[in-house]
N, C-alpha and C positions, 0 to 999 in steps of 0.2 A: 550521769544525767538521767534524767528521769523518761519516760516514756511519754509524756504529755510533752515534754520538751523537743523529742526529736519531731513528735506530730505538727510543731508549730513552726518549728525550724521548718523544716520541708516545705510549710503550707507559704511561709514568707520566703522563701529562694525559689520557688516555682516558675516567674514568670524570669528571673535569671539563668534558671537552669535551660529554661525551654530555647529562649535566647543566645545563649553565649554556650552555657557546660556541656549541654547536650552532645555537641560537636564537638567539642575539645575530648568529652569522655569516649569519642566513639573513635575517634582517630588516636586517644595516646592504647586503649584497649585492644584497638584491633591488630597493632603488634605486639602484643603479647602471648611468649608461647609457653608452652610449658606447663610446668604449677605455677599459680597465681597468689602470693600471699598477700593478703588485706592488711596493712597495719593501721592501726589509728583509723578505721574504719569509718568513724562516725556513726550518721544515720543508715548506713549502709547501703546508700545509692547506686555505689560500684556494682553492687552485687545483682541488679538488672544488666547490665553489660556485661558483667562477668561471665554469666549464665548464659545469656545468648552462645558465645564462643565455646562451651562445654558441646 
């Protein structure tokens, strides 16, 4: 996918993420220990969560 692709994706889940993912991503993340491996990454949203816990 292209990089103009993931800028519009993001910009259209926004007000879902804010809503609903936000919390889902911060509580399935926050038990995660260890190494973290990313598959299927996508736009790479995890990777602000991620980072925090580093």
């Amino acid at each position: 996918m292209s990089q103009l692709f993931a800028n519009w994706y993001d910009f259209f889940m926004k007000p879902l993420e804010k809503k609903k993912f936000k919390r889902i991503r911060e509580e399935l993340l926050a038990k995660a220990t260890g190494s973290v491996l990313e598959l299927g990454s996508g736009t790479g949203i995890n990777f602000l969560y991620i980072r925090k816990m580093l």
